[in-house]
N, C-alpha and C positions, 0 to 999 in steps of 0.2 A: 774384813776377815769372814769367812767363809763356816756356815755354820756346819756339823757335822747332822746330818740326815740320821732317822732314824729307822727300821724295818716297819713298813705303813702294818705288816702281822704279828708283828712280838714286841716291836719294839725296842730291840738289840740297834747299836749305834752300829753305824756303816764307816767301812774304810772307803777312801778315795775311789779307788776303783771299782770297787763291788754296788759302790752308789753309782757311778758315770755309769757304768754297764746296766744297769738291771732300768735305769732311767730310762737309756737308750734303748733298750730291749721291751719292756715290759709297759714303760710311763710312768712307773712307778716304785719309790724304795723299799727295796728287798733284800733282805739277807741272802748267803748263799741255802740254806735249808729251803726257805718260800720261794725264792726262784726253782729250783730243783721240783716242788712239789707244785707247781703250777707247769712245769712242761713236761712232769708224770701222769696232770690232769689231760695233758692234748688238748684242754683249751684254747680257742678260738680271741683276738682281740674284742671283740664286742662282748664275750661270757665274761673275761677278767673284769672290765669296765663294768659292769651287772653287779658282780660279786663285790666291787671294790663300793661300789656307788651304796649297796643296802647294806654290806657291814658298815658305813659311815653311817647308816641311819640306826645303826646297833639292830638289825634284822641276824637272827644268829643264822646265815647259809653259809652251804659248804658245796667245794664244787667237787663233780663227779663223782655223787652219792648211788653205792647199790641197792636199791628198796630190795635186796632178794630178789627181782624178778628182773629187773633193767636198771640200766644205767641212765643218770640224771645227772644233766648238767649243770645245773645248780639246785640245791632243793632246801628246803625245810625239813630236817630228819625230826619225825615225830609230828609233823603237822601236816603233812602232806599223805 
């Protein structure tokens, strides 16, 4: 039996298909909101992997942050 996946961002359980897709699409499960908001980012496969890799180390980034002046692809808001 086949365990039900859950959003690697919130945490919300995934249906069937929105798990297969976002797997296939992304590498990674995602609700339909964190999908949405990672291809509103225009990130790159190698920035997702970044962002996924240091929120796993509980690092709080966030991608494509405006410090006011430019745009950041991933950043530390407040430490940076």
């Amino acid at each position: 039996m086949k365990t039900a996946l859950r959003c690697k961002e919130c945490g919300k359980y995934l249906t069937g298909g929105v798990e297969e897709f976002s797997l296939d699409v992304y590498g990674y499960p995602l609700c339909l909101r964190h999908q949405a908001l990672i291809v509103d980012s225009g990130s790159g496969q190698q920035t997702i992997d970044l962002y996924f890799a240091l929120k796993s180390e509980k690092i709080p980034v966030v991608l494509e942050y405006w410090d006011g002046q430019r745009q950041v692809d991933i950043a530390l808001p407040g430490k940076l």
